[in-house]
Legacy VTK file of the C-alpha trace (Angstrom):
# vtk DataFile Version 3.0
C-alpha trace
ASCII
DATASET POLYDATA
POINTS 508 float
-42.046 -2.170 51.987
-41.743 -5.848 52.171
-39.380 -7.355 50.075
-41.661 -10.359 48.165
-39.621 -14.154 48.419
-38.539 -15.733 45.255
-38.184 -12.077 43.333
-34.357 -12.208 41.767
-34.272 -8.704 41.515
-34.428 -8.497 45.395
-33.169 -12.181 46.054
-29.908 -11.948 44.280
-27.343 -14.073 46.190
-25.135 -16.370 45.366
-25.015 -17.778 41.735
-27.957 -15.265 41.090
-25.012 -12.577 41.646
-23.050 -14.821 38.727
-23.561 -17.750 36.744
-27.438 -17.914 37.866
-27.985 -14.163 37.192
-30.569 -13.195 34.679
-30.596 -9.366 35.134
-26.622 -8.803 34.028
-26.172 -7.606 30.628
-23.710 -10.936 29.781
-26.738 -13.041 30.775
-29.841 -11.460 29.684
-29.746 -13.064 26.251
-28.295 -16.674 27.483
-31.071 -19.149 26.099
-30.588 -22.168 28.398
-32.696 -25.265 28.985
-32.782 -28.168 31.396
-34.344 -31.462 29.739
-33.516 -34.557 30.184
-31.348 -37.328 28.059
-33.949 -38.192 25.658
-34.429 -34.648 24.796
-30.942 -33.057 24.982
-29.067 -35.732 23.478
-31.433 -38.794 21.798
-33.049 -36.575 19.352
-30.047 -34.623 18.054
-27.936 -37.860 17.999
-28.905 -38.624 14.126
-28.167 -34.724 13.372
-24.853 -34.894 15.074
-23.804 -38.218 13.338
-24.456 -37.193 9.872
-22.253 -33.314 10.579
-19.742 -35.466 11.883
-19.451 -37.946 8.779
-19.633 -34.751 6.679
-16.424 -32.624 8.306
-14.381 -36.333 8.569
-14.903 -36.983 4.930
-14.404 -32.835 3.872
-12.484 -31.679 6.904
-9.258 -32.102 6.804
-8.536 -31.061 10.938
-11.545 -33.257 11.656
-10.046 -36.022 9.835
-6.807 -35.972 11.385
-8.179 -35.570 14.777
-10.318 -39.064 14.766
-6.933 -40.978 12.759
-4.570 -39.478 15.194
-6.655 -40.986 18.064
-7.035 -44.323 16.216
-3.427 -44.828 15.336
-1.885 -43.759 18.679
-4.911 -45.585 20.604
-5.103 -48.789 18.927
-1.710 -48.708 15.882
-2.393 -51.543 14.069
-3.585 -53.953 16.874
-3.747 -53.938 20.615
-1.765 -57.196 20.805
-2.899 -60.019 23.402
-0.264 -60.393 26.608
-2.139 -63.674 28.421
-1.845 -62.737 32.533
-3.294 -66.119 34.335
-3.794 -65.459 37.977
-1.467 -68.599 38.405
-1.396 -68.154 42.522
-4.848 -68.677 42.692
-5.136 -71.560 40.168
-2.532 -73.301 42.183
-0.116 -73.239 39.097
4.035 -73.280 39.458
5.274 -70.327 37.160
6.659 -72.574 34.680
2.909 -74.292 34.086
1.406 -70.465 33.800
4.202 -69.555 31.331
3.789 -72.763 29.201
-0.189 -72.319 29.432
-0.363 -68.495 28.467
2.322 -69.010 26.043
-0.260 -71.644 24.453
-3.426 -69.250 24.814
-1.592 -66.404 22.867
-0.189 -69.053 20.139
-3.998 -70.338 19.832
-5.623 -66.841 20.018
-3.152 -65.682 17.251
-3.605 -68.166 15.101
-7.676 -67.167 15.219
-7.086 -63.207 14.965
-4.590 -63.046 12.189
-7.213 -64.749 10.140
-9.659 -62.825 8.693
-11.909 -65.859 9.725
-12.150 -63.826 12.692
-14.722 -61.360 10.853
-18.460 -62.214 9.907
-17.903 -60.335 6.566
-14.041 -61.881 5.951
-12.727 -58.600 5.834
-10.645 -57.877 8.192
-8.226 -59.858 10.879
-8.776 -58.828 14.685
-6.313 -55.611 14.535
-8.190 -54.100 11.900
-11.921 -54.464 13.500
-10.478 -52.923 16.218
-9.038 -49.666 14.377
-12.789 -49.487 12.434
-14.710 -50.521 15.444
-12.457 -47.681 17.495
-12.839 -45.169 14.404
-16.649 -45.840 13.837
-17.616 -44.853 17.548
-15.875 -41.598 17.415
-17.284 -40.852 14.397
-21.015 -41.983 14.969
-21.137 -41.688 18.333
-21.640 -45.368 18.863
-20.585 -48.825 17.170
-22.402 -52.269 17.527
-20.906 -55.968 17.749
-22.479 -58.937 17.213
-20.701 -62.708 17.788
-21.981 -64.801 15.400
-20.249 -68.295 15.405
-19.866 -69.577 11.885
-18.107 -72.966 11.119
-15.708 -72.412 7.884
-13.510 -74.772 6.247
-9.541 -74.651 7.435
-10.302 -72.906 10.645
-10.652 -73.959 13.879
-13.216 -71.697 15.632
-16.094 -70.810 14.657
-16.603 -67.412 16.977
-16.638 -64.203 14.311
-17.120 -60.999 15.127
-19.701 -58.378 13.256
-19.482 -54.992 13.403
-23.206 -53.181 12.937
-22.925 -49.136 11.876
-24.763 -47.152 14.524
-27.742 -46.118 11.724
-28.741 -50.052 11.864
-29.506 -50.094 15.201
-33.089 -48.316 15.233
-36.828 -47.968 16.192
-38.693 -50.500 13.986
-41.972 -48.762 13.644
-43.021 -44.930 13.164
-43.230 -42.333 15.769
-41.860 -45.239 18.167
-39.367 -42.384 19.241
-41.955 -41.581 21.740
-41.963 -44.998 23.623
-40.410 -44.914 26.557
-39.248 -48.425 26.500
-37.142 -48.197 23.151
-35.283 -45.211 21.763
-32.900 -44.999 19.039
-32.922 -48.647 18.854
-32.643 -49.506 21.997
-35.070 -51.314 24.665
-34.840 -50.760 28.704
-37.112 -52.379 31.101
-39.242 -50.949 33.901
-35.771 -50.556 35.830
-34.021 -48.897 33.001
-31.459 -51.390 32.265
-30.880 -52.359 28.837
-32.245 -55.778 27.723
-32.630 -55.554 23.750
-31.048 -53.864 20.066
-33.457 -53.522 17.885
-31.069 -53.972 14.589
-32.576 -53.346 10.801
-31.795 -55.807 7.898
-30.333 -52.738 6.205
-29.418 -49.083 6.472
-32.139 -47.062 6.608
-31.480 -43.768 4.055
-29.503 -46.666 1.646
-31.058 -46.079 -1.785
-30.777 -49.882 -2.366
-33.152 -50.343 0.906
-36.867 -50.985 -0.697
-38.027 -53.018 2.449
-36.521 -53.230 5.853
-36.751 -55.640 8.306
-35.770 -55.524 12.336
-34.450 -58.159 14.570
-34.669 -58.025 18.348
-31.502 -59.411 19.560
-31.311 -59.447 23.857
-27.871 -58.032 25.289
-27.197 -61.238 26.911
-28.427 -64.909 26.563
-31.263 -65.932 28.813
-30.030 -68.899 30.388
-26.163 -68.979 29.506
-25.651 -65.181 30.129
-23.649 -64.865 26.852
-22.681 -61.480 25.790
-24.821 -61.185 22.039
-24.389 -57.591 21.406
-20.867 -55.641 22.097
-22.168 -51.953 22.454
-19.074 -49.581 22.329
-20.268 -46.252 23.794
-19.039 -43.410 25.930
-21.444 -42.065 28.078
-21.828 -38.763 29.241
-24.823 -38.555 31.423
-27.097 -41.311 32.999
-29.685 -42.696 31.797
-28.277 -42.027 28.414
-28.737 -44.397 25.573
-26.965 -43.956 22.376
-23.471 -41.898 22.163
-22.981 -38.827 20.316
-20.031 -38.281 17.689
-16.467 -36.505 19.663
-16.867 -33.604 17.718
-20.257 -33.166 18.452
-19.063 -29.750 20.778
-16.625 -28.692 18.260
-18.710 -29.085 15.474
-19.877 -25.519 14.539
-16.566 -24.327 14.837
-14.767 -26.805 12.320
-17.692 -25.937 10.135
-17.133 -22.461 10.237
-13.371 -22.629 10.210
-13.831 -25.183 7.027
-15.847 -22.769 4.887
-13.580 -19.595 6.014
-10.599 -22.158 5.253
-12.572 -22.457 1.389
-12.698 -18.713 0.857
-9.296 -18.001 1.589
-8.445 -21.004 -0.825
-10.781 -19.088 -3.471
-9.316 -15.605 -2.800
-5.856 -16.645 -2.640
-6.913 -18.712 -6.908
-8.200 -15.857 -8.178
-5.881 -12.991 -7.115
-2.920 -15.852 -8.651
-5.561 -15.142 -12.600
-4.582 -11.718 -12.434
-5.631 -10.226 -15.669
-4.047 -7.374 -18.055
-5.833 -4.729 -19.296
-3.940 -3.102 -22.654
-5.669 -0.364 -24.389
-5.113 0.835 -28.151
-5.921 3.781 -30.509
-6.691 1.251 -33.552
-9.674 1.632 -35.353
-10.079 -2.074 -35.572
-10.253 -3.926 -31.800
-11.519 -7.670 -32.633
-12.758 -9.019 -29.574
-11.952 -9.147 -25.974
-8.715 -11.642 -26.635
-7.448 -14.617 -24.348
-8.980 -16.945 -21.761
-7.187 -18.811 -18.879
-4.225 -20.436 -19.870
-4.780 -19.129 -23.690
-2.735 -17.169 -25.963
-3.498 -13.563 -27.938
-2.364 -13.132 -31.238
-2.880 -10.158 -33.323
-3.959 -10.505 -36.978
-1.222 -7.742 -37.895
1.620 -9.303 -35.868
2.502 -12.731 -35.323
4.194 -12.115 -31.906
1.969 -14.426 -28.780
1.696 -13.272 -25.577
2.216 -15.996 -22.565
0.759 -15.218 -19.388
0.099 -19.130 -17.184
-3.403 -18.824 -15.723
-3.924 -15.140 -16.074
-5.769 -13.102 -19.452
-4.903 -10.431 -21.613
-7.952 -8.224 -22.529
-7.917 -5.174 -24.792
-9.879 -2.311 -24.245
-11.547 0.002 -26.283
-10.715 3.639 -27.006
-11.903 5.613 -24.359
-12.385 2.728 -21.988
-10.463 2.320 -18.776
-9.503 -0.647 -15.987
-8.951 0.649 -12.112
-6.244 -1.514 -10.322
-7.379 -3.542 -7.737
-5.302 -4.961 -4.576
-6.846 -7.917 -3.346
-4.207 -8.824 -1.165
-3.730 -12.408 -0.734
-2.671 -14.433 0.672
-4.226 -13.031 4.230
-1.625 -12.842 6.426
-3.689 -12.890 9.227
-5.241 -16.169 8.927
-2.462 -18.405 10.315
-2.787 -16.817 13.612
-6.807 -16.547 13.267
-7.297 -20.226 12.704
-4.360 -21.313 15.204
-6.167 -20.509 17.786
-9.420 -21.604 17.145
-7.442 -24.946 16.519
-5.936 -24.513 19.948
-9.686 -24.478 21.411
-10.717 -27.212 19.167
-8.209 -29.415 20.762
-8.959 -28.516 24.301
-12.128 -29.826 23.624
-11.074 -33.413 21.728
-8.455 -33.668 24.631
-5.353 -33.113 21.710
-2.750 -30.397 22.457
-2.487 -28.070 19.675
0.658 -29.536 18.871
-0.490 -33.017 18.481
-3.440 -31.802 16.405
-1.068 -30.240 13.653
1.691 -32.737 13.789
3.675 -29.016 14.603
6.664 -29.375 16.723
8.279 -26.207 17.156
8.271 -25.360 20.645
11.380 -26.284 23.041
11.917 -29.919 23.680
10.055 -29.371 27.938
6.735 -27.942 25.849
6.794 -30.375 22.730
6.896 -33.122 25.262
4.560 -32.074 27.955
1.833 -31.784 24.717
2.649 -35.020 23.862
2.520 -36.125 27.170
-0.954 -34.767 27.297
-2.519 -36.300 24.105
-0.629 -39.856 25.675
-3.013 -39.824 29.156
-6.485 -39.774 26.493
-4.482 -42.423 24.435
-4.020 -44.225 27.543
-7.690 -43.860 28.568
-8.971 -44.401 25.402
-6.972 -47.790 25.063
-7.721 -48.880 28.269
-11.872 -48.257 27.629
-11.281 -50.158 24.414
-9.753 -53.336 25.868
-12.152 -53.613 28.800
-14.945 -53.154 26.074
-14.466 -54.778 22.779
-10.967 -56.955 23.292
-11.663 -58.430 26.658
-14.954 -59.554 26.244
-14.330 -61.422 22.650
-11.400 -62.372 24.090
-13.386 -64.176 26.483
-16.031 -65.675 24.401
-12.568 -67.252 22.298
-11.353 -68.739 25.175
-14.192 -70.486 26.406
-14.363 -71.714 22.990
-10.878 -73.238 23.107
-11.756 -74.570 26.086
-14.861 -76.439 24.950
-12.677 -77.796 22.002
-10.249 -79.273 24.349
-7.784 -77.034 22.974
-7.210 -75.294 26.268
-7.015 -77.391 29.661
-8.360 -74.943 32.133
-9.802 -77.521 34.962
-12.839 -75.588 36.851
-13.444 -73.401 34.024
-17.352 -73.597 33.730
-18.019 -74.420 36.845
-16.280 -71.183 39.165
-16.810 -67.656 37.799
-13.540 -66.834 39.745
-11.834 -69.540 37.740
-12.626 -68.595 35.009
-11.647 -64.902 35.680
-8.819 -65.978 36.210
-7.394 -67.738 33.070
-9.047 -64.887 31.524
-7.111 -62.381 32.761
-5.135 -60.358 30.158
-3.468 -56.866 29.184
-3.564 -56.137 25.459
-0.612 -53.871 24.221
-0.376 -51.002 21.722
2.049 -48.973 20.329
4.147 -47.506 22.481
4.762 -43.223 22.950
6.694 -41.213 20.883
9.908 -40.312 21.468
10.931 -36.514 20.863
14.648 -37.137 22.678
15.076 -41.284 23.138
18.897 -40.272 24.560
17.022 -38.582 27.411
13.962 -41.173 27.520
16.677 -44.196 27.542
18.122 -42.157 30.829
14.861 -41.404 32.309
14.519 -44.997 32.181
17.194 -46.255 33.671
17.275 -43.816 36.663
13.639 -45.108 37.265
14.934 -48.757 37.080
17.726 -48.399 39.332
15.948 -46.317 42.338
13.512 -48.624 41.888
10.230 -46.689 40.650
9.696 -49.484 37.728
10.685 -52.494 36.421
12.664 -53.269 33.587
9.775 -55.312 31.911
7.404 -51.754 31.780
10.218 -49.328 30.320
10.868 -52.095 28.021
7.100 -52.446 26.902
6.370 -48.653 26.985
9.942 -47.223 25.152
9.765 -50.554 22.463
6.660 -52.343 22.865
8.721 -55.578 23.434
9.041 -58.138 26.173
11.765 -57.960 28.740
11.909 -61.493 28.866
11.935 -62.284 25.164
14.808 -60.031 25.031
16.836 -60.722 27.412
16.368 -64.576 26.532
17.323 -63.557 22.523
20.359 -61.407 24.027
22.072 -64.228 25.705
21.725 -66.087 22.735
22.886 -62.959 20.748
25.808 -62.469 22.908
27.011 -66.279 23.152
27.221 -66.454 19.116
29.434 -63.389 19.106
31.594 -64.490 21.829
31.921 -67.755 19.601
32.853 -65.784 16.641
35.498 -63.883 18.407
33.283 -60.387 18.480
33.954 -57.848 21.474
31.534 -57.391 23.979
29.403 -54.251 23.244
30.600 -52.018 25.948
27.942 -50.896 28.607
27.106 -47.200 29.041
26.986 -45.668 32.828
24.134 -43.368 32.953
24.874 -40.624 35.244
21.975 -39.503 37.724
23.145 -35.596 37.512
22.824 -33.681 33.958
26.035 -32.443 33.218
26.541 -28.868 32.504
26.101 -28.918 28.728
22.565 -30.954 28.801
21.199 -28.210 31.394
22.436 -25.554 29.102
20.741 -27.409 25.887
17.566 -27.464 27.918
17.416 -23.775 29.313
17.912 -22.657 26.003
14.992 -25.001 24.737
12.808 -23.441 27.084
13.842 -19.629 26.495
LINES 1 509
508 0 1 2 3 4 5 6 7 8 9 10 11 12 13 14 15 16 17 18 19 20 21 22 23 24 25 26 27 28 29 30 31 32 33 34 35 36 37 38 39 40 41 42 43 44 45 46 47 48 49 50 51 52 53 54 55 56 57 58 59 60 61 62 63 64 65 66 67 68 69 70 71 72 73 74 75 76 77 78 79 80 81 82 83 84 85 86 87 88 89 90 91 92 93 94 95 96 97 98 99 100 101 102 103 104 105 106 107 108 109 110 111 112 113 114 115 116 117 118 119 120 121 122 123 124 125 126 127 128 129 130 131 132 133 134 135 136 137 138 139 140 141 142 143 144 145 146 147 148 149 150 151 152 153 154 155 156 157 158 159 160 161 162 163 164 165 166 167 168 169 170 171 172 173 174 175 176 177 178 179 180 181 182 183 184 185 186 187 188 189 190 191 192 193 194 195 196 197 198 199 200 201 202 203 204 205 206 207 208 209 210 211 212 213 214 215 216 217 218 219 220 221 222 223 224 225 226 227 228 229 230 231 232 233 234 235 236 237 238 239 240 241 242 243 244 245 246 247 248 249 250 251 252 253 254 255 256 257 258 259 260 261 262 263 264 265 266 267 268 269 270 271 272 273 274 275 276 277 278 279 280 281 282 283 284 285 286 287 288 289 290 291 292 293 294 295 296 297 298 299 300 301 302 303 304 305 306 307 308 309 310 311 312 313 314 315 316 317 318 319 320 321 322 323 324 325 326 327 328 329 330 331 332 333 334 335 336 337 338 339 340 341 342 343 344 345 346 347 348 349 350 351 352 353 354 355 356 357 358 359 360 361 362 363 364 365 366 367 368 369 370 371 372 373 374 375 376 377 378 379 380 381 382 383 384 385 386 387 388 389 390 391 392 393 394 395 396 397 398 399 400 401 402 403 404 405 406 407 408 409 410 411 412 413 414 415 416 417 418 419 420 421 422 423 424 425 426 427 428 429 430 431 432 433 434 435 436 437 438 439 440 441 442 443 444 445 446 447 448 449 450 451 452 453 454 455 456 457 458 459 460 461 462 463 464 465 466 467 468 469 470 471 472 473 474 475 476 477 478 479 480 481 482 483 484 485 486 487 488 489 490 491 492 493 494 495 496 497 498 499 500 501 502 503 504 505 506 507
């Protein structure tokens, strides 16, 4: 007998043996489809945004998860720290000190303003943390850079921040042109030319009439950057993002109601009623509610029992003792580790999730350091895409003004990269033993591995320079006012006994 090509029960090999197979029993019922962007994610993106609104506002792990990312990514601001490419300007150090020095005094002055914001809300720091918090929790945030002139400031460049449910198809059943979904309009080579952004939410219940604009990505002849889209992607040709809990969703859900009933079970086994039964003729009424008090009409003596009831029973009548037994003492460890897979999934160690530090010193800080290479990434994303690029659009500003002299600016791209050039700084990484960090430091430093202006901006967030330049001024007032010397501390490169035997019994 012939075996026929292209039958999987006589062509298993290979992932049809495994992950391919559809005969094995821990397959057979695996429903699995392969579509395409538009279906798998486009259509489920408002259905995913609205769950994940839902758990941050009634979840508390969901909560903590996107404010844990926002304060450890961004803190209060990602700060400016101006990086001129002096050696290809042509510019001595001291004229690219003076000049960045300058930049960051002129860009301050714009985003500690909340003249900075279309809507005079906020100051630069603080669109960042709701730009930052607004993508992870729709999936998506929009920017638009309006410039408005305003009395007592200098620039006019704002910045307006559009919620992801603006940005949608203006007409019905438009979901089914090719050329614009969820908002947003591709041409015949699939690269993005156009937002489609409404006057007003859509589902507001103030919203009688909406309106859409069609605002292009970029300007036609200047190539300005109009609309800031802050998105991550996670397959091509994909248009709009989807929320980061979006794979952890049903299981926060599920863990939030089972969270509820244990709440419930553990409030009514604490209203544990009394049951008292008599031989008197006369009963009266089942006596007591919560938090009341029973009083006989014979006696005058109350009984006190907090949240719980006293009822009295007729003759004859009976009450069976029940044993709820609550508090479970199985659900710590139940819902500990479905937090532990939750976090694999956001990128948080378990750890960093709970704010629960119990482990040895080597595991608490191997979670943190962890959670610190998605801060990292995160940050990094978020300056390329929403600092940088505003950043930009200030400085050419400035430069029309006359407030900046940047000779060459509008007329080479590479020149103008290259006053551009910038790092923005955050906060800086926790600290579970800064002893230990403060050596690790220092032993990097002296065999050479880093520089004392990194460890100074990733232990403190502070400038090597500024304070080394506010220590000599520090030290030549005390020597003035007849103060000792502080006395330096050697840092030895070998632990000595006791630290090793600290840290073995951290680890056991």
């Amino acid at each position: 007998m012939t075996e026929k090509y292209g039958d999987p029960t006589n062509d298993a090999t290979g992932y049809a043996n495994h992950g391919a197979s559809t005969q094995k029993r821990s397959t057979i019922g695996w429903m699995s489809t392969l579509s395409d962007p538009i279906d798998d994610i486009e259509r489920n993106v408002e259905t995913l945004r609205e769950r994940s609104r839902d758990l941050y506002m009634g979840a508390p792990i969901a909560s903590g998860a996107f404010k844990t990312i926002v304060t450890n990514v961004v803190g209060y601001e990602l700060a400016l720290n101006s990086k001129i490419d002096g050696a290809y300007l042509g510019l001595s150090p001291e004229e690219v000190d003076n000049l960045e020095s300058q930049i960051e005094r002129e860009f301050n002055f714009w985003a500690e303003s909340k003249n900075c914001d279309a809507n005079r809300m906020c100051d630069f720091g603080q669109l960042q943390q709701l730009a930052m918090l607004s993508m992870l929790v729709s999936g998506d945030c929009f920017s638009l850079l309006p410039m408005k002139k305003r009395p007592g400031s200098i620039y006019e460049l704002t910045v307006k921040l559009i919620e992801a449910d603006r940005v949608c198809n203006p007409f019905i059943d438009s979901f089914y042109d090719e050329k614009i979904i969820n908002g947003v309009e591709i041409d015949a080579s699939g690269e993005v030319i156009a937002y489609h952004i409404a006057d007003k939410h859509p589902n507001s219940s103030l919203t009688v009439q909406n309106s859409w604009k069609r605002i292009e990505k970029y300007g036609k002849l200047s190539g300005r950057v109009n609309v800031i889209h802050l998105v991550e992607l996670e397959r091509p040709e994909q248009r709009r993002g989807v929320p980061l809990l979006s794979p952890v969703i049903e299981s926060l859900k599920q863990i939030d109601r089972y969270t509820d009933a244990e709440i419930m079970a553990a409030v009514i086994n604490g209203m544990y009623s009394l049951f008292v039964t008599t031989e008197a003729e006369k009963q009266g009424e089942f006596g007591g509610g919560f938090g009341s008090n029973f009083e006989e009409e014979e006696d005058d003596s109350k009984i006190n029992v907090g949240n719980g009831s006293v009822n009295f029973l007729r003759e004859g009548e009976k009450i069976q003792e029940s044993n709820p037994g609550r508090p479970n003492v199985n659900f710590d460890g139940f819902v500990t580790a479905i937090f532990r897979q939750i976090g694999v999934a956001l990128e948080l160690p378990y750890e960093v999730l709970m704010k629960h530090f119990t482990s040895s010193y080597s595991a608490s800080r191997g979670a943190l350091l962890e959670a610190w290479k998605m801060f990292k990434k995160r940050r990094i994303w978020l300056a390329k895409n929403f600092c940088q690029p505003i950043y930009e659009e200030w400085l050419t500003e400035a430069v029309l003004k006359g407030r900046i002299n940047a000779p060459g600016f509008f007329t080479d791209p590479l020149v103008k990269k290259s006053y551009c050039k910038a790092e923005w700084n955050g906060p800086t990484q926790g600290q579970l033993d800064p002893k230990k960090e403060v050596e690790a430091a220092i032993l990097r430093i002296e065999s050479g591995l880093s520089t004392r202006t990194r460890e100074a901006n990733e232990l403190t967030g502070t400038s090597y320079f500024e304070n080394h330049e506010l220590r000599v001024i520090e030290e030549t007032v005390r020597r003035e006012a007849g103060f000792s010397v502080p006395v330096t501390i050697n840092i030895q490169s070998n632990k000595n006994d006791e630290d090793n035997k600290e840290d073995d019994a951290d680890d056991k």
